[in-house]
N, C-alpha and C positions, 0 to 999 in steps of 0.2 A: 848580812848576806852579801859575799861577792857578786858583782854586775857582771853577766856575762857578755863574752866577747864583741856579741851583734850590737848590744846598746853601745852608743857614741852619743858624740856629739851631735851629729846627723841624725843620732835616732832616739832617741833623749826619752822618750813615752816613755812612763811606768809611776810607779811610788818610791818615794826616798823618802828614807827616817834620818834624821840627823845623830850621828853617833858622838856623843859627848866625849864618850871617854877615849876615842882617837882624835877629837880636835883640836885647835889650839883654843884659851878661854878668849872671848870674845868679849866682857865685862868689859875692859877699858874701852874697845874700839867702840861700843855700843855709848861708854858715857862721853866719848870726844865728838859721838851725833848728838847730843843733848835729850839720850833719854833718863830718865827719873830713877831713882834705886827702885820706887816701886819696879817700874815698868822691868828694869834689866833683871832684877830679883824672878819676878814672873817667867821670863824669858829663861831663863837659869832652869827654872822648876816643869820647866813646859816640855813636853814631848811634840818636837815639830816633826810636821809630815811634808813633804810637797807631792803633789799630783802635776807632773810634767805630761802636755800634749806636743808636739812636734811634727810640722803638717809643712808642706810646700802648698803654696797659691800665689799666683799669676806670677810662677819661676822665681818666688824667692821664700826662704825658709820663717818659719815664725815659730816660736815656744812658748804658750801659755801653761801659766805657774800657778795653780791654787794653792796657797800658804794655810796649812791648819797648825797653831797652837794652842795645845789645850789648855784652858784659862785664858786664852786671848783671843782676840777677832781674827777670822777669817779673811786673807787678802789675796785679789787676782793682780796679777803682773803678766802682761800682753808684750812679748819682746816682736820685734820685725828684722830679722839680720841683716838690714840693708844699711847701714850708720846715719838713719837721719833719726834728730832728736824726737823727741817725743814727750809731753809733759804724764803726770803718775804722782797719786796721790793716795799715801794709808793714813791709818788712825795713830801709826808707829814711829813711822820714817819722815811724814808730813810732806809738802808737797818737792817733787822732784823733774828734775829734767835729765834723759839720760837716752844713748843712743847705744848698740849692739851690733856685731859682728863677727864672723870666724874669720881664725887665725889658722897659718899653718907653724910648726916647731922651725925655726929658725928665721920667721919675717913677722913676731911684734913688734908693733909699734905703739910704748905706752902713750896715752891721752892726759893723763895726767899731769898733776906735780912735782914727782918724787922724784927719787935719784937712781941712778943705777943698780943700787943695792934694791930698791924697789922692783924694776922692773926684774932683774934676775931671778927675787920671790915668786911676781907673778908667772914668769915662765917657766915655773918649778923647777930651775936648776938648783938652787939651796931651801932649803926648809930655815924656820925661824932660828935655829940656834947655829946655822951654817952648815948644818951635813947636807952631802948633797944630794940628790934628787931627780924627778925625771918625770915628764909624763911619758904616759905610754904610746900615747895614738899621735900621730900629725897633725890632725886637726881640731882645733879647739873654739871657743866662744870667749871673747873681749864684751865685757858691758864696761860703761863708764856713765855715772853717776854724778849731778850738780843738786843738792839741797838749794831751794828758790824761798825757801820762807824768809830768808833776810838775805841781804847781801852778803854777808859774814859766814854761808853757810858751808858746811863742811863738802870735800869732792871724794868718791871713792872711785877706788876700777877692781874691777872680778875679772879672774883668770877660770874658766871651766876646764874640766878635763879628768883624766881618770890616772892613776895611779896605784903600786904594787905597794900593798901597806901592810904587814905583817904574812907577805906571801896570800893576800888578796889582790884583788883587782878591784877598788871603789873610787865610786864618783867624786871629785873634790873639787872644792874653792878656794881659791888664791885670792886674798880682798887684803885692798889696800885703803886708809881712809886717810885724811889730809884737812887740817883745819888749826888758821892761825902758828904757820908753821910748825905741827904737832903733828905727829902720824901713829898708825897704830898698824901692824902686819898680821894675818890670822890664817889659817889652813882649816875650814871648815869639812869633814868627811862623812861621806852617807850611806847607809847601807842600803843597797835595793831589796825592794821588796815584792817585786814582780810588775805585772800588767798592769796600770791605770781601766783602773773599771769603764767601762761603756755606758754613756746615759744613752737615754731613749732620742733625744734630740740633739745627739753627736751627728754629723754628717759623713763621719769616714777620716775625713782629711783629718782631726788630730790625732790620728792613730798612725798616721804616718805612710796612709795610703793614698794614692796618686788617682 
């Protein structure tokens, strides 16, 4: 299901299914994080959903992520768009440090390692085989990611944003990973699937009200 026009980046709330079959395979970039054939096999087979909330508090934005894979555990991801680090820790990815921000179309600034062919993927001007590309809106989300379980550990950065992909309009990620001079590029694409349900003990704010 196409995202409609009011969801952005700004306004992020709802449900995302990950669409396998418009994304790129993620296999390798998963095994240059050191996860297991089990684990990436799982991942492969798993129907992931995310449940985005999207709230402003004390004048600056935040998106909390519940990660559901089915056959795997449950994980929350607390972003703060303000670029200070912040430590974050699953049963998947292991422990991490990684800081978040919006971007506008024409002033990223990659955080990472990579190279210029890097950073031009995550500002979706070319796609993995070089056609070129686009996001649609001005304003976008920069995470950047440091794996802290060894010193040796791998560094990724995500590009958010939305995109026209078979005369849709879906939510997408630009993720770059970097480890032991080895890199891996991916365009993950999600379909929406409407409102993020309301619990009983939501306050308002992650539904995007002020």
């Amino acid at each position: 299901m196409a995202a409609p026009p009011e969801i952005t980046c700004t306004n992020l709330s709802g449900k995302f299914v990950m669409n396998k079959s418009l994304s790129d395979d993620i296999d390798s970039m998963l095994a240059l994080q050191g996860l297991s054939w089990l684990t990436r096999t799982a991942i492969s087979l798993a129907t992931v959903v995310l449940t985005i909330k999207e709230y402003k508090k004390d004048n600056l934005y935040h998106i909390d992520i519940t990660s559901v894979a089915s056959g795997l555990s449950t994980t929350q991801e607390n972003r703060t768009l303000d670029w200070t680090e912040r430590e974050h820790s699953d049963r998947i990815f292991g422990k991490c440090r990684g800081k978040s921000r919006f971007w506008k179309t024409g002033e990223y600034k990659m955080e990472g390692p990579g190279s210029q062919e890097d950073a031009t993927f995550l500002q979706a001007h070319k796609l993995k085989n070089g056609q070129d590309s686009k996001f649609l809106d001005d304003e976008h989300v920069q995470s950047y990611v440091k794996n802290i379980d060894s010193p040796a550990g791998w560094e990724a950065e995500m590009a958010w944003g939305f995109e026209d992909i078979k005369g849709d309009r879906r939510y997408t990620r630009r993720i770059v990973v970097w480890k032991n001079g080895e890199f891996r590029r991916a365009r993950v694409v999600y379909d929406y699937k409407g409102a993020a349900d309301k619990q009983d003990n939501d306050d308002g704010l992650a539904y995007g009200e002020e």
